[in-house]
N, C-alpha and C positions, 0 to 999 in steps of 0.2 A: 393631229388637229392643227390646222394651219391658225395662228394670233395674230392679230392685227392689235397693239397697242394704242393708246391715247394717254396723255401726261392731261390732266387737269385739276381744275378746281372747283369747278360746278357751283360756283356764290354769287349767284344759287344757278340751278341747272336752267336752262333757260332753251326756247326753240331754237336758236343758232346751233347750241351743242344737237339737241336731236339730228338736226339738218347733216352735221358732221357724220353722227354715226352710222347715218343710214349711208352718207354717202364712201364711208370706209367697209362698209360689209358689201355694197356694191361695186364695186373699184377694186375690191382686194378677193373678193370671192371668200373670204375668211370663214372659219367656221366658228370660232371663237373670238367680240371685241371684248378687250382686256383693257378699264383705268385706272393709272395709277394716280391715285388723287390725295392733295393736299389737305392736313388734318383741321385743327381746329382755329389755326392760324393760318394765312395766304402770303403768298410773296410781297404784298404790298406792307406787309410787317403790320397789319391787320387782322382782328377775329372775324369769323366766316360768317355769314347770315346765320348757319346752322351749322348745329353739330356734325363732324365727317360721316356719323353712323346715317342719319335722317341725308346725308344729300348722295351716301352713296345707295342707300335704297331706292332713291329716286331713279339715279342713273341706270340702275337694273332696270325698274319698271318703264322705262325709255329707252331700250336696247344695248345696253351696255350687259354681258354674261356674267364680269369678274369685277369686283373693285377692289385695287390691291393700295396700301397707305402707303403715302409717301412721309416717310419719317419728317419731323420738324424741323430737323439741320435743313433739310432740303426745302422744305415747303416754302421758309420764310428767310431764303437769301437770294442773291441776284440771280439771272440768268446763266451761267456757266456753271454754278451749283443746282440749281433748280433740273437744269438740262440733266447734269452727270447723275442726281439719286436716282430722276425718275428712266433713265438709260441704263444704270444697273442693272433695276427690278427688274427691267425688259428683257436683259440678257440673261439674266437669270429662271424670267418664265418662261424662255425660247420663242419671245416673239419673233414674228417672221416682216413684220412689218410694223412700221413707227407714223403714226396718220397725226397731221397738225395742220393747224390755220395758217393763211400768209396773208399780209395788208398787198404785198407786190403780185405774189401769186406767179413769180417765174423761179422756179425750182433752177435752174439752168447757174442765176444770178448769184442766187443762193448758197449753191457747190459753190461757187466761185470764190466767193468771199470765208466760205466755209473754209477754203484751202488753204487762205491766207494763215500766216504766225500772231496774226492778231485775237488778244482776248477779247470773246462775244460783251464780254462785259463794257469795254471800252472802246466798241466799236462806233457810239454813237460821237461822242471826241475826238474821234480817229477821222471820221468825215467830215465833220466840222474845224480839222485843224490840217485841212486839204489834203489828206492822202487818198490815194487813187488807189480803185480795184480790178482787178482783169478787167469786170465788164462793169459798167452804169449800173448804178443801183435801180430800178423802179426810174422813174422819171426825174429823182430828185441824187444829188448826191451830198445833201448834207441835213437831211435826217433821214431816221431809220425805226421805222414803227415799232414798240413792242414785240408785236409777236412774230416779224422779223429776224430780230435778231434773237429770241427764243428759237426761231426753226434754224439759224443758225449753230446757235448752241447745240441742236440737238444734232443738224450733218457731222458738227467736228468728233459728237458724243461715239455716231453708228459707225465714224469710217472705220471698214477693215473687218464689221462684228457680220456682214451679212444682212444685216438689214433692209428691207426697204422702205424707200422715206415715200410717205403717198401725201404730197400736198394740196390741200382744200383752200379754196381762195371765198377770201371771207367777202361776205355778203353786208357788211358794217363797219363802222372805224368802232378799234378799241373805247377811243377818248371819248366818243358823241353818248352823252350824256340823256340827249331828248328819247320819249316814248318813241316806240316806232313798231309797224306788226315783228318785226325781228330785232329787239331790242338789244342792247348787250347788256352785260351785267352791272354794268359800274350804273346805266341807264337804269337799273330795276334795281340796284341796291338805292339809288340818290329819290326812286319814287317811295318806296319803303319806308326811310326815314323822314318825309314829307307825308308821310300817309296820304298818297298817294293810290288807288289801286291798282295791281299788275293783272288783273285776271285775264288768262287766256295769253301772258307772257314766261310764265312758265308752271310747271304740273309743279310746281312743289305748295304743301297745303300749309295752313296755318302758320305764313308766315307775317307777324305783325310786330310792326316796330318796338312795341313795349316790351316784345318777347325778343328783340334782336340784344344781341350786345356792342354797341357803338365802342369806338377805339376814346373818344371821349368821357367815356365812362372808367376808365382806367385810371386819367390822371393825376388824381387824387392820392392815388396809390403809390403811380409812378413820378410824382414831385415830392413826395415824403423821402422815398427810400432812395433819388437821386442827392437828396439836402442829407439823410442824414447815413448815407454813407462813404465809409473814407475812400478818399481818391484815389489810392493805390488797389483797394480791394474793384474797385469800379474799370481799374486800367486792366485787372483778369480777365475782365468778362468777355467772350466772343466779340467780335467786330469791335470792342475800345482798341484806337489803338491813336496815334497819334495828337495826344493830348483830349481827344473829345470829350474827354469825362467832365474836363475843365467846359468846357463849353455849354454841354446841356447844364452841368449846376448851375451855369450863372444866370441861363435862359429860365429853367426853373425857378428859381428864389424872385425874377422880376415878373414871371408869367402867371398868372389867375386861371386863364380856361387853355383847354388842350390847341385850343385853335392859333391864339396869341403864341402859344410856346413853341408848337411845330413853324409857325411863320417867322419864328424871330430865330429857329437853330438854323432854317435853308440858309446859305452859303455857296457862292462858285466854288468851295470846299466839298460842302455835304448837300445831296438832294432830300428831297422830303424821303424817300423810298428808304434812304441813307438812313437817315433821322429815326422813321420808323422803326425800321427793322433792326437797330443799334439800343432802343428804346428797350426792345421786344425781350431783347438778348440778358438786359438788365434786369426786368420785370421777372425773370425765369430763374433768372440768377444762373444764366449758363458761362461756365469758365472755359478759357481754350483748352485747358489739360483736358475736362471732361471731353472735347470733343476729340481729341487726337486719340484716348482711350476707344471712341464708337469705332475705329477704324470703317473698311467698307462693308455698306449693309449685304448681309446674308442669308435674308430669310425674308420672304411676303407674308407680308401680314394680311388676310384675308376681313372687308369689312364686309361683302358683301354680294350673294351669286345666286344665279337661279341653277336652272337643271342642266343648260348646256356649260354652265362655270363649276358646276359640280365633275361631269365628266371630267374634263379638262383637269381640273385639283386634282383628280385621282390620276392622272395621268404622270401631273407633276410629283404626285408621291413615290409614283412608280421607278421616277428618274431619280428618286433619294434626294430632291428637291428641298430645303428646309420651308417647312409649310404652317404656320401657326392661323389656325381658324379661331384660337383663344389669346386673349390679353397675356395670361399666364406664360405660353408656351412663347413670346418674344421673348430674347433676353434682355438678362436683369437690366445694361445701362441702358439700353435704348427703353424697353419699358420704362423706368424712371423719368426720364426725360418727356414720355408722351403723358404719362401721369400727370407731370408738374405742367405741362403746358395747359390740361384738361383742366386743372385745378385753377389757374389764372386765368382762364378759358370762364370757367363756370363762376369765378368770382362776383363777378358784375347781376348774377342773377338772384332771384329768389328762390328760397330753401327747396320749392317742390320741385323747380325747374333742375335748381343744381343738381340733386341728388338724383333726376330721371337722366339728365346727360352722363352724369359720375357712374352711372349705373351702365347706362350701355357704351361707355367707354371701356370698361372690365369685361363688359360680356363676351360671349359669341360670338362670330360672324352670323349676318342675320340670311335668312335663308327666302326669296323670296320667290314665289308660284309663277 
């Protein structure tokens, strides 16, 4: 069975992504589209509109076959990591192709820059502090849209593996905020929390602000456990590293609401993204020994597949593929790890809510007609 891959995050699943996948099963002839999508955190160091179970049922019932999780480490760091978990999995399920958005939409540009020794992560400093690339970026050469340099990250991720890269030239700017018939996400999460309506911007149901968990909803939590813990134990944690620990206490201790604190830690140091996802890393309580321990992932985690992503699993069982369709059968650290995320995930909710997400967190992969 020929796979056509997709790296997302579906928060929430929206008609752009539809738009995508129909246009990767036409363009690739694929017999399988395969996402590997980000859990209950996002790279914006962000909680997801929805639980990864509820968005990747969605993505099935929208043409997606398989939705395989993209572990935490990965989901909610920059671009060069985000590229490399969800490129594993890929190689791992014998994808045959790798299908992604472009703001420039010239594949050509892309290889180019892709070849350079520069990290996707600092590439947008890199043109802003005049260095040249084989060829012109897009019309501009000193910025570089988000998913940009994600499709970069992902050329530098496939060279060498076989892959192929099929690029979809997106129909929207990431940033553009306003409704529109093909809204983006950041535009339907900002009407959400305006209550707002989206109807008919995307098939996901029951989605209503009071049921959402906002990143503002945290800080409470996370201004307690930044004041009152020691600085040395805070300099462990993932992404602390250059004194920062010193910097959010201080933002903390003079900060009230989560909005004053993320605007008072940006810095030509740290970006809000920075800020965020260094936040995130605290709140989890994840240390770097723990992640050197996860070494690289080894196994798909299955959240969710109809009948053509059932073939397919059984195919990848056949190759001695490690395949876990249950919570149980990941291993122990990374289980842990997606645990505690689920757990500070579900924090911000009420009792019935938490314990139906806690629940299909542990469950099955869910099986959808």
């Amino acid at each position: 069975m020929k796979v056509c891959a997709i790296a997302a995050e579906y928060n929430p699943f929206h008609t752009g992504h539809a738009y995508q996948i129909r246009q990767a099963r036409e363009r690739t002839g694929c017999d399988v589209i395969l996402a590997v999508m980000s859990g209950d955190f996002v790279q914006r160091g962000e909680p997801a509109v929805a639980d990864k179970v509820r968005r990747a049922v969605c993505a099935i019932e929208n043409g997606v076959d398989a939705v395989i999780a993209l572990p935490y480490i990965y989901s909610t760091q920059s671009a060069g990591w985000f590229a490399h978990g969800a490129v594993s999995l890929m190689k791992l399920a014998g994808a045959d192709y790798i299908c992604f958005g472009s703001e420039c939409g010239n594949l050509e540009n892309l290889l180019d820059i892709a070849d350079t020794p520069v990290n996707p992560d600092h590439l947008q400093e890199s043109l802003e502090s005049g260095m040249s690339y084989p060829k012109a970026y897009s019309l501009l050469t000193t910025f570089m849209a988000p998913n940009d340099i994600l499709a970069v990250s992902y050329l530098k991720e496939i060279a060498g593996t076989g892959i192929e890269p099929v690029l979809i030239q997106r129909t929207t700017n990431y940033s553009d905020d306003m409704l529109h018939e093909v809204s983006s996400a950041l535009a339907i999460r900002k009407a959400l929390k305006e209550h707002r309506s989206v109807a008919g911007l995307t098939p996901m149901r029951q989605l209503e602000a009071e049921d959402i968990p906002w990143i503002e909803q945290y800080y409470p939590y996370l201004r307690t456990y930044l004041l009152l813990s020691d600085r040395d134990e805070l300099s462990r944690y993932q992404m602390f590293s250059e004194g920062i620990e010193n910097h959010l206490r201080t933002q903390a201790k003079a900060c009230d609401t989560y909005e004053d604190f993320l605007h008072s830690c940006i810095s030509y140091r740290y970006t809000a993204s920075r800020i965020r996802r260094t936040c995130l890393q605290a709140m989890i309580q994840l240390k770097k020994d723990e992640v050197k321990r996860l070494g690289e992932p080894d196994c798909l985690q299955v959240l969710a597949f109809n009948d053509t992503g059932r073939q397919w699993l059984h195919e990848m069982r056949k190759k001695e593929v490690k395949v876990a369709s249950r919570f149980a059968r990941v291993d122990y650290h990374w289980r842990d790890l997606e645990y505690r995320a689920a757990l500070l995930y579900t924090s911000v909710m009420n009792e019935k809510k938490r314990r139906e997400v806690l629940e299909r967190e542990i469950g099955g992969a869910m099986y959808v007609k």
